[in-house]
Each structure stands twice: as structure tokens, then as C-alpha cells.
C-alpha positions as CSV (number, residue, x, y, z in Angstrom):
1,X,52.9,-121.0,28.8
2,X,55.7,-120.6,26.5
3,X,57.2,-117.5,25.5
4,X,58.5,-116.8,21.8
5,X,62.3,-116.3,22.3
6,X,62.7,-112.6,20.9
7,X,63.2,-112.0,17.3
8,X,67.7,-111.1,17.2
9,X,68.7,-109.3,14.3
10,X,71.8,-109.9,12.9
11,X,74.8,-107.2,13.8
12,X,75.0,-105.1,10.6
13,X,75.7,-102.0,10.2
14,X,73.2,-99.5,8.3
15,X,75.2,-99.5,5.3
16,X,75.4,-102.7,5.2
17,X,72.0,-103.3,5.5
18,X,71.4,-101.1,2.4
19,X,73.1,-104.0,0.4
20,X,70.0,-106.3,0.2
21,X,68.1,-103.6,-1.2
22,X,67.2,-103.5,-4.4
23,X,64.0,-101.6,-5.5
24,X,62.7,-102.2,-9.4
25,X,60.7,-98.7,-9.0
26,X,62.8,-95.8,-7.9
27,X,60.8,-92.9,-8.8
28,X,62.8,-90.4,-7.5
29,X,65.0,-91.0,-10.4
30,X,62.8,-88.5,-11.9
31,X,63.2,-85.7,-9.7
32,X,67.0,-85.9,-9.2
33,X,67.4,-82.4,-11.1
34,X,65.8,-79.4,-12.0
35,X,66.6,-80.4,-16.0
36,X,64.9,-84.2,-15.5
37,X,62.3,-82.4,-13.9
38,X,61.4,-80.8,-16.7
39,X,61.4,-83.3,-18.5
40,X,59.4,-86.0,-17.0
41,X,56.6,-83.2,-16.0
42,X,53.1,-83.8,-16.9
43,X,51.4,-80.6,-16.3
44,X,53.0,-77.7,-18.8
45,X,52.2,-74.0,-18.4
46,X,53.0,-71.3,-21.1
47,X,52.4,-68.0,-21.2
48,X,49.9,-67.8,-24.2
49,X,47.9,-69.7,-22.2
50,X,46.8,-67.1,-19.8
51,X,44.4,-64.1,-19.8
52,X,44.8,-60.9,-18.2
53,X,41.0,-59.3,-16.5
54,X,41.5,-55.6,-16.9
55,X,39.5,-52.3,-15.7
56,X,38.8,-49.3,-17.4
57,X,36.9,-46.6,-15.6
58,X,35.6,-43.3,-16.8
59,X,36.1,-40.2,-14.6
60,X,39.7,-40.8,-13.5
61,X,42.8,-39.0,-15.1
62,X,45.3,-41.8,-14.0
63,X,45.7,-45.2,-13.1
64,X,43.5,-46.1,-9.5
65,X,44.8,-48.8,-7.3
66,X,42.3,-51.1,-6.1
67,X,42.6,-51.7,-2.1
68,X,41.2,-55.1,-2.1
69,X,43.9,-56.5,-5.1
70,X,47.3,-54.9,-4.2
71,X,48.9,-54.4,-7.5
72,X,45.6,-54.5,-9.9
73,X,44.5,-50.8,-10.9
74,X,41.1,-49.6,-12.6
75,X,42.6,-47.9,-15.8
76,X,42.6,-44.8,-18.3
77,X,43.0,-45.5,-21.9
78,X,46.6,-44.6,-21.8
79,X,47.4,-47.2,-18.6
80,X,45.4,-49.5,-20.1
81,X,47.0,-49.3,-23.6
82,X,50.9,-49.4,-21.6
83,X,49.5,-52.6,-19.1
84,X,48.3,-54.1,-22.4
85,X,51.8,-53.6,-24.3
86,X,53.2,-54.9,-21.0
87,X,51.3,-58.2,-21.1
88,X,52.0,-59.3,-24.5
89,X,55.8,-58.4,-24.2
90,X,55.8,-61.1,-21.5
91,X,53.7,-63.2,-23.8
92,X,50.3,-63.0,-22.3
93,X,47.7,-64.8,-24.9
94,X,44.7,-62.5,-24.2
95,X,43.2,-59.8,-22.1
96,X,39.5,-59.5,-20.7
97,X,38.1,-55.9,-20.6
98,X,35.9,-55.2,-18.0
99,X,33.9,-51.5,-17.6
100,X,33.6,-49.3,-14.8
101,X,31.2,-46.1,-16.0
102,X,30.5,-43.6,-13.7
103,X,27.7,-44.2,-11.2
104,X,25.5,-41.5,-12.6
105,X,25.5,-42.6,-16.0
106,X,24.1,-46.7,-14.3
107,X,20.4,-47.3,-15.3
108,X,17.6,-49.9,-14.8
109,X,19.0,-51.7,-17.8
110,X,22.4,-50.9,-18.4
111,X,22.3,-48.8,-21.4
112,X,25.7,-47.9,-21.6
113,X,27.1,-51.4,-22.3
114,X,25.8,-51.1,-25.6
115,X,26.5,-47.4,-26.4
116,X,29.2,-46.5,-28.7
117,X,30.3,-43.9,-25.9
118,X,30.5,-46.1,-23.2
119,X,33.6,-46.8,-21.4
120,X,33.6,-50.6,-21.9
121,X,33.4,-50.3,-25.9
122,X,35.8,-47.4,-26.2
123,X,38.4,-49.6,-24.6
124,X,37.9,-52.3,-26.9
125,X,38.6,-50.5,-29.4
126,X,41.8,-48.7,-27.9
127,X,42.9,-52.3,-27.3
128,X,41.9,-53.3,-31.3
129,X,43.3,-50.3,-32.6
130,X,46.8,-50.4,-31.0
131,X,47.0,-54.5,-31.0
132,X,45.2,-55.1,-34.1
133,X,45.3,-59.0,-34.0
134,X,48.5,-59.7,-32.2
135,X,46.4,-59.8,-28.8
136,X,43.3,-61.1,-28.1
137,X,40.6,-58.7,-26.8
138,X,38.4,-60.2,-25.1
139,X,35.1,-58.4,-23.6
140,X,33.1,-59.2,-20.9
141,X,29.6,-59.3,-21.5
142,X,27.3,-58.4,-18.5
143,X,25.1,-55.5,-17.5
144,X,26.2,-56.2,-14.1
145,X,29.0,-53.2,-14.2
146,X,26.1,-51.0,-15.8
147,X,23.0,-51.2,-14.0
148,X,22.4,-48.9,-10.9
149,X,20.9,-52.4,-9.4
150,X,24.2,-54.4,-10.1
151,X,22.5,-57.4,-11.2
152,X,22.9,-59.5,-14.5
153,X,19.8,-58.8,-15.7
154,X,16.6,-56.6,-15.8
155,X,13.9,-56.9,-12.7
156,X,10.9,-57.3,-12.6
157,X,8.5,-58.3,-9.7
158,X,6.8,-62.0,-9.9
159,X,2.8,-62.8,-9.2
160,X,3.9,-62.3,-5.2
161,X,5.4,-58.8,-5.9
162,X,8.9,-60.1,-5.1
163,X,11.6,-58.6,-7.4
164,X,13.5,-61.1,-9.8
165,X,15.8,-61.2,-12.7
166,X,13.3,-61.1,-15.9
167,X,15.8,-64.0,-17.6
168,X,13.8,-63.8,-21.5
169,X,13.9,-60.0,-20.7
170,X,17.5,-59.7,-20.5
171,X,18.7,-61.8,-23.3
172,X,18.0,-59.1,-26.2
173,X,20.3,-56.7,-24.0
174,X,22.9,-59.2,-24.3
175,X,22.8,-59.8,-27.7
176,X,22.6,-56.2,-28.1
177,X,26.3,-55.7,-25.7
178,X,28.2,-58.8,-27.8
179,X,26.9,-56.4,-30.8
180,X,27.7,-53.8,-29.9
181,X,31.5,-55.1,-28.5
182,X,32.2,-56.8,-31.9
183,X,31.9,-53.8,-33.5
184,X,34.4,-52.0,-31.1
185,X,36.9,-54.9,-32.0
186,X,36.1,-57.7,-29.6
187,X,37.8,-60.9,-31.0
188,X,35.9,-62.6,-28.5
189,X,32.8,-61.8,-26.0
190,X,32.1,-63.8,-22.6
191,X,28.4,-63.5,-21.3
192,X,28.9,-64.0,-17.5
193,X,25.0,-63.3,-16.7
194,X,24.5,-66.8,-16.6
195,X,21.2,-66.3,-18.0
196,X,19.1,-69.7,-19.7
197,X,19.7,-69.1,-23.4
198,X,22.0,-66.5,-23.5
199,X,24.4,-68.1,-25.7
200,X,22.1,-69.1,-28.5
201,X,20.7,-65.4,-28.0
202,X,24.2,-63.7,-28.2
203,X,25.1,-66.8,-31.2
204,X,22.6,-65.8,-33.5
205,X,22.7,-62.3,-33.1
206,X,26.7,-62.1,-33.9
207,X,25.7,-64.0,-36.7
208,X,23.0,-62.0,-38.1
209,X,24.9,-58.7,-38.0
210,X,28.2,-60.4,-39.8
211,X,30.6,-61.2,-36.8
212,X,30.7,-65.1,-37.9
213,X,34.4,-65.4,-36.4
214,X,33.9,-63.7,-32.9
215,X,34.1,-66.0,-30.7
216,X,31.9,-66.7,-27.8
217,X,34.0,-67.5,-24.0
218,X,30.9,-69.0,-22.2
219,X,30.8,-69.0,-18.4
220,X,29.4,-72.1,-18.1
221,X,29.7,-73.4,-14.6
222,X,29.9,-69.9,-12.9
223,X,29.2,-70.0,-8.7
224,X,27.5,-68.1,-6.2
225,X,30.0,-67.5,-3.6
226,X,32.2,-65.8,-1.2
227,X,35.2,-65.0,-3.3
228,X,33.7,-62.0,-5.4
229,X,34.4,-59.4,-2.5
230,X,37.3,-57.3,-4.0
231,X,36.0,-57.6,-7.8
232,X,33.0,-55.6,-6.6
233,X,34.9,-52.7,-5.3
234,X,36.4,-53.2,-9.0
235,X,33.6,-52.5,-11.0
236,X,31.9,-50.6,-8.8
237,X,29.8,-52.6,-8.4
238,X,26.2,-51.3,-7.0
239,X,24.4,-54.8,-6.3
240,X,21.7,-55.0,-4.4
241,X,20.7,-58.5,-2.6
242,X,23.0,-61.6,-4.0
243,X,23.1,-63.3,-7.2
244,X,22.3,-67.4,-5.8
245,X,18.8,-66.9,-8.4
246,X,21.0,-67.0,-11.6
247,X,24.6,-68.2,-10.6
248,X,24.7,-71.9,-9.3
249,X,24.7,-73.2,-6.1
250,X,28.7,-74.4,-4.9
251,X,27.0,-77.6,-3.6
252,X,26.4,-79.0,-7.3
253,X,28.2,-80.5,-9.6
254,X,25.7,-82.4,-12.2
255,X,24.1,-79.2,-12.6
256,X,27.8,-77.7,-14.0
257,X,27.8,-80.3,-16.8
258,X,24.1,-80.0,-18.1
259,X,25.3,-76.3,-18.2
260,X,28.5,-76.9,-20.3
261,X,26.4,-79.4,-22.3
262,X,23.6,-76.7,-22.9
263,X,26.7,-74.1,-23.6
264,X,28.6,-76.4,-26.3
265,X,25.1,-77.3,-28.1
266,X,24.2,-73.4,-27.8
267,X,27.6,-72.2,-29.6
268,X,29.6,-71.6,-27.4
269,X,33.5,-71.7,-28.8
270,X,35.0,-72.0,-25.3
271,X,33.4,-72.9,-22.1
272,X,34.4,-71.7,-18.4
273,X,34.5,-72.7,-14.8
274,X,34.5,-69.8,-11.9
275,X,36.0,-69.6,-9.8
276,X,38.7,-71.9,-10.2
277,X,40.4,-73.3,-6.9
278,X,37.1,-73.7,-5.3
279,X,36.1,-75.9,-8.0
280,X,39.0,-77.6,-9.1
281,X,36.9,-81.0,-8.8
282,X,34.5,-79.4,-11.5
283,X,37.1,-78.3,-13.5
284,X,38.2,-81.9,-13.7
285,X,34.8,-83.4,-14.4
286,X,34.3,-80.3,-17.4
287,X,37.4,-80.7,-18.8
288,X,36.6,-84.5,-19.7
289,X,33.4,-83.8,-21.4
290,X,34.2,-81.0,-23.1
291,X,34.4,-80.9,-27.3
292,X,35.7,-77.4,-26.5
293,X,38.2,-75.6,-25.0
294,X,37.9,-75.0,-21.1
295,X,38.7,-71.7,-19.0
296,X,39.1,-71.2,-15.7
297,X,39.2,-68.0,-13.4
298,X,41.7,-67.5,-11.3
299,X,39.0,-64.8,-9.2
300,X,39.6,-61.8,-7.2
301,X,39.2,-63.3,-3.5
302,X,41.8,-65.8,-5.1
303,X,44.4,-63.3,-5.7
304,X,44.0,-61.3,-2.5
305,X,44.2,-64.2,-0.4
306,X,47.1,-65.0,-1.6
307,X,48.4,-61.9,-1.6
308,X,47.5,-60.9,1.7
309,X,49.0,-64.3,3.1
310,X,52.1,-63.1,1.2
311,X,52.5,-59.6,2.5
312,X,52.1,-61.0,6.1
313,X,55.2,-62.9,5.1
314,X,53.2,-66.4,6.0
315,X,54.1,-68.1,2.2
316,X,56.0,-67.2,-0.4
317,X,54.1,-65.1,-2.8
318,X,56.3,-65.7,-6.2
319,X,55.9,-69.9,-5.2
320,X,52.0,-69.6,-4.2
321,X,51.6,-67.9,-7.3
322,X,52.7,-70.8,-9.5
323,X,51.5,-73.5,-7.4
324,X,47.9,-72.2,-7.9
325,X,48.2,-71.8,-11.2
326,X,50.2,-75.3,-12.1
327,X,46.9,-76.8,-10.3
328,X,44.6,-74.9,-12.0
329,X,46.2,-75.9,-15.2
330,X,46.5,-79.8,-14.0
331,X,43.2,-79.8,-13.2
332,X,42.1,-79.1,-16.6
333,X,41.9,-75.4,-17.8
334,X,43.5,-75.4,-21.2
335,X,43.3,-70.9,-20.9
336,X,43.8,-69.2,-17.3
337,X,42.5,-65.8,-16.6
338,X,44.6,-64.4,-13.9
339,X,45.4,-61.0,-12.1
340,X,49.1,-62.3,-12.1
341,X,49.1,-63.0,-15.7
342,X,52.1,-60.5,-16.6
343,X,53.7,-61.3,-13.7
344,X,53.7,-65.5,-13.9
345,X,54.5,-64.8,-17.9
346,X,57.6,-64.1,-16.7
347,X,57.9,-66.3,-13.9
348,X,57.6,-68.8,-16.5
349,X,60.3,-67.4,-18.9
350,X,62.6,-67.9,-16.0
């Protein structure tokens, strides 16, 4: 049997080698400096783009750090009022008010989301009354913070005397909160509940007592999951049992789009996807359907992951911080809400 002679290269040098090279695609052209960089990049993030979740909490007399989100703090009026100032200085777009009333003053239906008095409202209208309409105050609308359950909506027990969320029940309370919020000087109210109807409900209502041009943030395509844990010690929060009756199940995607679809149809101005780097795929999928603009939440597990991996010196916090964003923002969101919101506006300013 024959054997091939072995294949003999010619004696060349490397560099010379080089010389019969020639490539017709070179994209590293592109990426030769920071300036081309710049300007060949697809994905653009800008400051007005993002959304900073606050807290405001009665019964405190200064600023509270929150243990599970280094750096994020459950507010008085005053630190709220300075944070705010602080955000749009950098060039933050919006922030989203969330309220943390005392536990005493909780109930069955979470009354004090709608009271003039309550903790949510009066921050709303710090916020209106110091910003007027150079920064978007955004509320969030859930009884959630509010009930002494910690659920979205009111219980009730079903035929088997099992306790559910009473979803046609609930929807007048939420009308009743985005009410009650554009009157404080919400620009915009975002029902998180996730409750069937709830946009037409909160729509109509809006509309009916004169707030035509307050917009409506839906959380669309909001999921049950794992990486609510430090929000809750937030808010407060005193939930009992989990929430997989009303919030959707991670392992669906179809099910996000009927949801957006329902949203848009309902009146909803803006449409949302939480949490976001879970569900960057249905970001994607939302953001190519939508006639509106699409959100994304940037949630708390999100930001103390990060930010643990960061103090343990494993990554480096100021890069992770932008890489999860630029995705985020790749992926689809057109508007970002973000615990680093401040902080990446002026990441971003350089």
C-alpha cells in the first residue's frame, strides 16, 4: 500500500506568509478606536431614557438604607425631594414612586393608596410641586405596598373555601388609586397588579374624571419569580403565600404577547416587561409587536446581584452596570427603570 508523501510547506517566514492575505471583510476596522466605536455602534443609551424606582416611607425622620440594595434608601419627603433633584441634574427622564405606609395603617383592601393622606400620594405631589413638568412622575399603582395581606388584590375564598385574589373586585380599587394619583400630580400611573382588565378599568376612569393626558405605563408581561426578594423588604412588603395566580408563569412566552396585545387594545400608552435580564428573549419578541413604547425593569434581585458580585470584588461593578443595561436596551426597551439610574446617567456623560 502506498503511502501519500507528506504535505512540505514552503520555507517562509510568518511575515511573509501574511503577504498572500488579503481579506475583503475586516471588521475590526470598526473597533480600531474608542471614537469609531462610537460611531459604528448600533445600540445607543441616553440618559432620558431611564427611570429611577424610588421609596417613600412614613414613620422615619431620615433617609433608611435598604440591606438588600446597598446604596438604595426608603425616603422622607426632603431625601426624596434632594435624590429627585439629583436624578434630573444627571439627566434622568423619569422617576417611579413607590409607598411604604406604616404597617398599622395596612388593611384588607389597601385604603390608603387612595387617600389624600397617604404616603404614596403625598410624595407625588412633593415630586409635582418641586418638578412641575421638568421630570416625569411616575406612580406605581398597586395595593400590594397597602394591604396587610401584600397581595395585588382583594381576597376572597372560592366554592372550595380556598382564598383567591377577587380579580372584578379589585379593579374599582385601581381605578380609584390612578384617581386618586393623577390628582396628586402623577404624569403617568403603572398598574403592576396584573389584574384582567385593569387597564381598560384604570383608562376609563382617568378619563371620566378629566386626566385625558395621564398616561398609563402597563406592566404587561410581568413574572412570577425569584428576583423580587430585596424589593419586598422595600416596601414592606407583608405578603402572604406567592403571587404565580395573577403574575405569569417564566416558562411562557405566547402568553406575554396576548398580554401586550390585550394592554395596547385596552389603552395602554406604554407597555412593560419585568423583570428584564431574565426575559431579555421576551423583551425581543414585545418590542417587535409593539405600536407602543416598551419598558423594561431592571429589578431589585438584578441590582443586588450585581452589586454583591461587585463588593466581593469578582466583576467590575461600574462595567457590569453598563453591560446590563446596553443589553437591556439592545434587546428592545426603548425606557429602563433602574436602581443605577443617577449613577449610569453619568456613566454615560463620561
Amino acid at each position: 500500500m502506498c503511502r501519500a508523501d507528506p504535505v512540505r510547506l514552503p520555507r517562509r517566514t510568518i511575515s511573509t506568509m501574511t503577504d498572500d492575505v488579503h481579506l475583503v471583510r475586516r471588521p475590526r476596522r470598526l473597533r480600531t478606536t474608542p471614537a469609531m466605536r462610537n460611531f459604528v455602534a448600533e445600540t445607543h443609551l441616553e440618559p432620558n431614557q431611564l427611570v429611577l424606582p424610588m421609596f417613600i416611607a412614613d414613620g422615619i425622620d431620615s433617609a433608611r438604607d435598604i440591606s438588600a440594595m446597598p446604596g438604595v434608601q426608603q425616603h422622607t419627603e426632603e431625601s426624596l425631594l434632594r435624590t429627585a433633584e439629583e436624578a434630573l441634574t444627571a439627566g434622568v427622564g423619569s422617576v417611579d414612586l413607590f409607598g411604604v405606609p406604616t404597617p398599622e395603617s395596612k388593611d384588607a383592601t389597601g385604603s390608603q393608596a387612595w387617600a389624600v393622606d397617604g404616603v404614596l400620594n403625598r410624595g407625588l405631589s412633593a415630586l409635582r410641586r418641586e418638578f412641575g413638568d421638568d421630570l416625569i412622575v411616575m406612580a406605581d399603582t398597586c395595593l400590594d405596598e397597602f394591604t396587610d395581606h401584600g397581595h395585588c388584590g382583594v381576597l376572597t375564598e372560592d366554592r372550595f373555601g380556598t382564598t383567591v385574589i377577587d380579580n372584578d373586585a379589585t379593579l374599582p380599587l385601581y381605578a380609584r388609586m390612578a384617581v386618586a394619583q393623577a390628582e396628586a400630580g402623577a404624569h403617568v400611573v403603572s398598574p403592576s397588579g396584573m389584574m384582567d382588565g385593569q387597564i381598560a378599568v384604570i383608562r376609563r376612569a382617568l378619563d371620566d374624571a378629566g386626566f385625558q393626558d395621564v398616561s398609563i405605563l402597563a406592566y404587561s408581561a410581568k413574572y412570577a419569580g425569584a428576583f423580587y426578594g430585596p424589593f419586598r423588604e422595600a416596601v414592606g412588603s407583608s405578603l402572604q403565600g406567592d403571587r404565580k395566580t395573577y403574575q405569569q408563569d417564566p416558562r411562557n412566552a405566547r402568553e406575554s404577547l396576548m398580554e401586550v396585545d390585550l394592554d395596547i387594545a385596552e389603552g395602554a400608552d406604554m407597555v412593560m416587561v419585568k423583570p428584564a435580564m431574565p426575559h431579555l428573549d421576551i423583551l425581543r419578541q414585545v418590542a417587535d409587536i409593539s405600536t407602543v413604547p416598551v419598558a423594561a425593569y431592571q429589578v431589585s434581585g438584578e441590582y443586588s446581584m450585581i452589586t454583591a458580585a461587585a463588593q466581593n470584588g469578582w466583576i467590575d461593578r461600574e462595567a457590569a452596570i453598563m453591560d446590563s443595561l446596553t443589553g437591556i436596551r439592545r434587546a428592545g426597551a426603548d425606557i429602563i427603570l433602574t436602581y443605577w439610574a443617577t449613577e449610569a446617567a453619568h456613566l454615560l456623560r463620561g
